[in-house]
N, C-alpha and C positions, 0 to 999 in steps of 0.2 A: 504494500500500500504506500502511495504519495501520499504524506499531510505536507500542507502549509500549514507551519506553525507562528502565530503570532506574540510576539511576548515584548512588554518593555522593560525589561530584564533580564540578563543574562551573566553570570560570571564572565568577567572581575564588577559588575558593572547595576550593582545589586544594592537594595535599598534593604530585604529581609529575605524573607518567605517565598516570597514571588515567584525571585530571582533563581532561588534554590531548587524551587520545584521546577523549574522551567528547565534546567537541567537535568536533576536528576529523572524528570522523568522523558525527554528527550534521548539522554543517555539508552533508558532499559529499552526504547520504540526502538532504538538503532541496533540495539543488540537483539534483538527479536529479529530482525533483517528487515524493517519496513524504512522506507527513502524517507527524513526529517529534512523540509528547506526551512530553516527560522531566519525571521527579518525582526530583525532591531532596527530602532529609530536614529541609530547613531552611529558614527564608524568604530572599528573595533581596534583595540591594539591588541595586534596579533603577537607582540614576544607574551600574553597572557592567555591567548586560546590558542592553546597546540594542540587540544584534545576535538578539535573541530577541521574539516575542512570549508575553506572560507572563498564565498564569491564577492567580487567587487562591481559595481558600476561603472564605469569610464564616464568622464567628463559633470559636466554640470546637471544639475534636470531643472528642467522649467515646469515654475508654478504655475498649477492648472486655475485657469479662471474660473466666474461663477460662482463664490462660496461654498459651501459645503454641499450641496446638492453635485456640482460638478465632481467632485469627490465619489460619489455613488454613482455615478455614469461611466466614471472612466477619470483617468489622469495622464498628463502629457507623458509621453514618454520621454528615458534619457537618452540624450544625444548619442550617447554611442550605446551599443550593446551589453547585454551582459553576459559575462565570459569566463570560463574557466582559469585558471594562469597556472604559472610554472611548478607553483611548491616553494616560493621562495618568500621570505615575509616582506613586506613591506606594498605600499599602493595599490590596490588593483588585484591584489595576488592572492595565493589562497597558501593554506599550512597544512599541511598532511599531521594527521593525529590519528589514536586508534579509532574514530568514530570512522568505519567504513562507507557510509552510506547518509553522513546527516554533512550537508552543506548550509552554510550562513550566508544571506544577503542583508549587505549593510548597505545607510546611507552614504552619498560622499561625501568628502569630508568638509564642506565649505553648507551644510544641511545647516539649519539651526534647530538645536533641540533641547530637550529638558532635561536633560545630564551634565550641562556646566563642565564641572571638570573632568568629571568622566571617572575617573582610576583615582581621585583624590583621597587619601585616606590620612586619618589617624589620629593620635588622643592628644583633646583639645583641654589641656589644662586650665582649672578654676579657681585657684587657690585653694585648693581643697587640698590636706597631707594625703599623703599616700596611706596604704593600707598599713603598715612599718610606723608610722607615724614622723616619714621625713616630710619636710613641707616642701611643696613646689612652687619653685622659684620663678618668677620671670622678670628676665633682666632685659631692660627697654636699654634703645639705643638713643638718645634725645635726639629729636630731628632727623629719625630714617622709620624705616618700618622694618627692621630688622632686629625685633623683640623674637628670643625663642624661651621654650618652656625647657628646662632642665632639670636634672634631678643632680644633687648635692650628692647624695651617697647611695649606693645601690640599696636596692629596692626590690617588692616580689614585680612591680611593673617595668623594670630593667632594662633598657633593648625595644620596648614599644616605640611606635613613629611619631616624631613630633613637628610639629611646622611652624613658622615663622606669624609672625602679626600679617605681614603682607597676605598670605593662604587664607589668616581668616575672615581678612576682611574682604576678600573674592569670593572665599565660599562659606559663607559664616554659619550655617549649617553644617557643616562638616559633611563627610563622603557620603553618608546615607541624604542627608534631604536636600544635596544637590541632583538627584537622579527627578525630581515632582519640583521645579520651580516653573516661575514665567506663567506665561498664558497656555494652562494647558490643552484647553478646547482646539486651541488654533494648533497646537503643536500635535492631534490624536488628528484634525483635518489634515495635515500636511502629511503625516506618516499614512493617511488612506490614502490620500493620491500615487506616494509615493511604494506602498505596497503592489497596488492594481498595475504601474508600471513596471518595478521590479521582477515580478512572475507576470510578467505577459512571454507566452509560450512555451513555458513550463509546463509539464502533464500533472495535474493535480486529481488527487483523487477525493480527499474533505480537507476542511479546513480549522483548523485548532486555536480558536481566539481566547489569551489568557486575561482576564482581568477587563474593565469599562476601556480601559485608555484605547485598544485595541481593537473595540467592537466594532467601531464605526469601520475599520480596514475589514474586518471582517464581513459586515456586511456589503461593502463597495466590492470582494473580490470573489463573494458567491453570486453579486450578479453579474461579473465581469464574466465568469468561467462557467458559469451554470453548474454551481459545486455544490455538497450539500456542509452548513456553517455548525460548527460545536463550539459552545461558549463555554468555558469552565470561569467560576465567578467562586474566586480564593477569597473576596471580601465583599462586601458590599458599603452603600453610604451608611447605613445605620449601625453599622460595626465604627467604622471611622468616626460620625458624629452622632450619634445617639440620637436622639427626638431632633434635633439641629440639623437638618438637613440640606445640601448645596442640592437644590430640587434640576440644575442642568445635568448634575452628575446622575440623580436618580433617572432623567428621562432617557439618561443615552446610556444607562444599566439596565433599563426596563425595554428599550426598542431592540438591546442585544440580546435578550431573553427571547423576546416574541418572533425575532426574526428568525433566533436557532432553530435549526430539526432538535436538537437534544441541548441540553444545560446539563453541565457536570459540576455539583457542588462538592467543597471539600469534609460537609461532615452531614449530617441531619440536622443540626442546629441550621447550619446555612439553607439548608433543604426548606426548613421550614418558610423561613424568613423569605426566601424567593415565592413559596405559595400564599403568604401571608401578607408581604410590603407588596409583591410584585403582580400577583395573578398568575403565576403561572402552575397550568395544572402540573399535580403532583404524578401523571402520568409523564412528561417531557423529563424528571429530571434523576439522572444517575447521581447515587455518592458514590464516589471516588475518594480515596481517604492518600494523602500524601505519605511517602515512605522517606527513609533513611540511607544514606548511602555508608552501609554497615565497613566498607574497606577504605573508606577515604581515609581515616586518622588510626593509624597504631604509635603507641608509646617508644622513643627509641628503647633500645635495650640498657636499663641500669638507671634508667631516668629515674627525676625523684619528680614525683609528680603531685604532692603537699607538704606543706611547710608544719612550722607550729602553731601557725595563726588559725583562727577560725574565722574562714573567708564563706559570706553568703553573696550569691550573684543575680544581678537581674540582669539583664542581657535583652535589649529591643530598643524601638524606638521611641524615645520622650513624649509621649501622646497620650491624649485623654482614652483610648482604646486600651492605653498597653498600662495603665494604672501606676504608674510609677511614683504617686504621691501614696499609695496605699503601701507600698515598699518601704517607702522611707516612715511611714506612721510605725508601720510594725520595727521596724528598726529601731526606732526608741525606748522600744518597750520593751525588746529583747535584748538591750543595753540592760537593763535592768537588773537581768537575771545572768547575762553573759559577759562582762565587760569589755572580755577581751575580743569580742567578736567584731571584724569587720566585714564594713560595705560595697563591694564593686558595683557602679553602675555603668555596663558600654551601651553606649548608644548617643544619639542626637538626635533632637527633633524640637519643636516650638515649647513646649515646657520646660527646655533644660534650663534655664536661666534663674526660675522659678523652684526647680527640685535642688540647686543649688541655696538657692536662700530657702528652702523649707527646711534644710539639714543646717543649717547653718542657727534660723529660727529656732530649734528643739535641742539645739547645744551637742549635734552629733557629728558637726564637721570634721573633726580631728579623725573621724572613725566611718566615710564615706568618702569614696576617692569616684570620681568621674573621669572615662577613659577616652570619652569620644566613642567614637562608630571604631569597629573594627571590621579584617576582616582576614580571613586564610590562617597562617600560620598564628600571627594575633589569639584568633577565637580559639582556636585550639590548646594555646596557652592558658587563657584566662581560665577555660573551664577546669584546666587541671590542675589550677590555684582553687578552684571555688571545694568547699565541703556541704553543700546546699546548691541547687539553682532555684530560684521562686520564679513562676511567673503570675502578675497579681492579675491578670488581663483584665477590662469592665465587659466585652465583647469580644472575642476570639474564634471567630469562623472556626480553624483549626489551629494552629503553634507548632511548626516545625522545632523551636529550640529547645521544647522538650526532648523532645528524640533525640537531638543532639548530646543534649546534657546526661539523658541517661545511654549515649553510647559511650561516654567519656563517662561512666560508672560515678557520677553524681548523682545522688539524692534530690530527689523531685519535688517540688510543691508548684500546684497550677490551681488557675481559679475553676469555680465548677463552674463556669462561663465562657468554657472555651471545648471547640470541639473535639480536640483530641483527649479529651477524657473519655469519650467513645471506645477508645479503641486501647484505652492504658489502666491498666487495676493495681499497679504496683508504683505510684506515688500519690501522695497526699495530696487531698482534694478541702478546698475552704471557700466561699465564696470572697467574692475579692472584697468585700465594704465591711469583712470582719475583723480588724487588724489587729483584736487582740485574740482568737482563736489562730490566724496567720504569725502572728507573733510567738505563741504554745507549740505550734507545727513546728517551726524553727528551732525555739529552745530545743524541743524531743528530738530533734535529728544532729545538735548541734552536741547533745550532753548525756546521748546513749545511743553508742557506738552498736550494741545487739541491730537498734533499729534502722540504723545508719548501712550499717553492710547489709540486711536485709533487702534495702530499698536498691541497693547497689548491685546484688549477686541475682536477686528477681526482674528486676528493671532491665539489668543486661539481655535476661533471655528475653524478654518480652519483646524488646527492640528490634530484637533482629530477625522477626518474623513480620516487621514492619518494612516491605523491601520498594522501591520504585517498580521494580520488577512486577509487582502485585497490581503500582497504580498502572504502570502500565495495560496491564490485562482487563481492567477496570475503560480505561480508555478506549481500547482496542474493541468495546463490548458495544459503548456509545457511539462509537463513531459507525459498527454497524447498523444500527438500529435509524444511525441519520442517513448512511447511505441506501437502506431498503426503503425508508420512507418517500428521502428523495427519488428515489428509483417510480414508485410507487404513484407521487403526486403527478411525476414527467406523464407519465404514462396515462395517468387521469384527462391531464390538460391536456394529451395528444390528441383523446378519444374525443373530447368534446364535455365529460360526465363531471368537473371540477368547476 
């Protein structure tokens, strides 16, 4: 099988969850033997995808006229072809990797889009001490912008990325909420033009749109090719804003429902929510539950992989979704009982500025250290400082970092608010607005080691019967169900009886 896959996310090039699944479950389609062509909205730096091979556009493309209707008709194409190349990295060219059969089309590189810097990463210091209780310093340069964040004496966050004043006043969100800035409407119009032109004359056989940003390409390229469209929706507006909703965003999440043959949600919480907020019947839509990629991270040999410290982790992005003030509540109260315990937070997003002065507010600064967004070898670090991971989520469609955290044989706690409690019976479950039952979780896994390895040596097996390999099977199930429909309605309209 050909899918067009559409994602605005990809490693290195990932805001969270998204990104990850888009991978991983790209990966298990390829090793099944079916053709993956993924188009991102952005050009790629290929010394970071060698596990892909990659097509380029030549030259410029022109902006199709007509606002966004033109967009759903068709878009101009790029002046020159698009073409296979050498093997060699750079321009134009593609990179041989083990994926045999999955190729990338990217924009060119003069595209504007809502990635910013693209590959920016790394921990944006706030005067918060580190976990060790060294403070972090930042030494300004009077009259440049060449302020960096430093550490005095080594530390358990030792070797993390740091950047300059100049970084962050470019990308003052740091690597994750550069990938969602600008006008994004106009930048999901411009990547549907520019998808319907990209796969013009490609053999498609469905098409795989991940997330809102992408619908709209996916609906412009099922009528371009007369394909049948699969939306999979990892979030929705009311997961992101609660009752508060950007009603554009819900209209161009609700017209990619109605347009699909099939909706693939990531849990039955989202299942519901699509039948509920959106109308759609509960016959259109498959769960698909996201998996783990069980062989990415092993421990080298002889590594120490915890300290003395007693590190708890939250790990996502600063948002009113991912609760991160519910973190820092229970933190204070687990000071109580624990003192010695400290707080990792990685991640960025519109709250940080705020969860910095809320720990600062409750006198626990000394003992909550903020790392920035991380990501690759970073994340894989952190977790195997952490002896706890929380996640306090208020909404959580699904939560790939559990899995993560319990592949790296940390101890779990997730809200009962999120859907991969579906699918996991061997971590601790709280609702997230309890933070002093969240707080009791923590103490019991921080100060009895019986229930701590428990959650550790069950957690492990559980995971790894969590595989991409499964969502893909899951995938491969929906997208029949869209191609015999579509099959089905063709033949209807042929007859005259539709």
């Amino acid at each position: 099988m050909r899918i067009a896959m559409l994602g605005w996310e990809f490693p290195p090039f990932i805001s969270g969850g998204l990104g990850t699944a888009c991978y991983g479950l790209s990966k298990a389609l390829d090793a099944r033997g079916h053709e993956v062509l993924f188009v991102l909205p952005r050009p790629v730096d290929r010394s970071r995808t060698s596990h892909v091979r990659l097509l380029s556009p030549e030259g410029p493309v022109e902006r199709a006229t007509g606002g966004f209707g033109a967009a759903l008709g068709g878009a101009e194409r790029a002046e020159a072809p698009v073409r296979a190349s050498d093997g060699q990295s750079g321009a134009g060219q593609a990179v041989a990797g083990p994926f045999g059969r999955m190729r990338m089309l990217e924009v060119p590189a003069g595209f504007s889009s809502p990635y910013g810097d693209g590959g920016a990463v790394g921990a944006r210091f706030s005067g918060v001490t580190a976990p060790d209780g060294t403070p972090i310093q930042v030494k300004p340069v009077a009259g440049t912008a060449d302020e960096e964040a430093v550490h005095d004496s080594e530390s358990l966050l030792e070797g993390m990325p740091r950047r300059t004043s100049a970084w962050y006043a470019a990308f003052g969100q740091g690597g994750g909420g550069a990938n969602y800035r600008g006008d994004l409407f106009l930048e999901a119009e411009r990547y549907a033009k520019l998808v319907v032109s990209l796969t013009r004359g490609e053999t498609i056989d469905v098409i795989h749109a991940h997330d809102w940003l992408t619908f709209p390409a996916g609906i412009a390229l099922a009528r371009a090719t007369n394909r049948p469209l699969v939306v999979h929706v990892h979030s929705t507006e009311f997961d992101r804003s609660g009752e508060h909703i950007n009603q554009r965003v819900y209209d161009v999440e609700r017209r990619g429902m109605m347009a699909a043959m099939r909706v693939v949600t990531v849990s039955e919480l989202t299942r519901a929510t699509c039948m509920r907020r959106y109308g759609v019947p509960a016959e259109k839509i498959d769960v698909v539950y996201n998996g783990v990629d069980n062989d990415a991270w092993q421990p080298a040999e002889g590594v120490i992989t915890r300290g003395q410290d007693k590190i708890v982790l939250f790990l996502g992005r600063l948002t009113q979704q991912k609760g991160p003030e519910y973190f820092i509540s229970a933190a204070r109260k687990v000071l109580d009982k624990v003192p010695e315990a400290k707080f990792i937070i990685a991640g960025t997003g519109d709250l940080e500025g705020r969860m910095v002065e809320l720990a600062a507010e409750l006198g626990i600064g000394h003992r909550v250290f903020f790392t920035g967004f991380l990501r690759g070898g970073d994340v894989d670090r952190i977790y195997r400082m952490a002896d706890c991971y929380v996640m306090p989520s208020v909404s959580e469609p699904f939560g790939i970092a559990p899995l993560e955290a319990m592949r790296h044989d940390v101890p779990t706690i997730i809200s009962k608010q999120s859907g991969v409690g579906e699918v996991l019976s061997h971590v601790l479950k709280v609702d997230f607005w309890d933070t002093s039952e969240l707080a009791n979780k923590i103490v019991a896994v921080l100060r009895h080691p019986p229930l701590s390895q428990t959650l550790r040596d069950h957690g492990s097996i559980e995971v790894r019967k969590l595989t991409w390999d499964t969502s893909a099977e899951g995938c491969l199930a929906a997208y029949k169900k869209a191609t015999d429909l579509h099959v089905a309605v063709t033949a209807g309209l042929a007859a005259g009886v539709m």
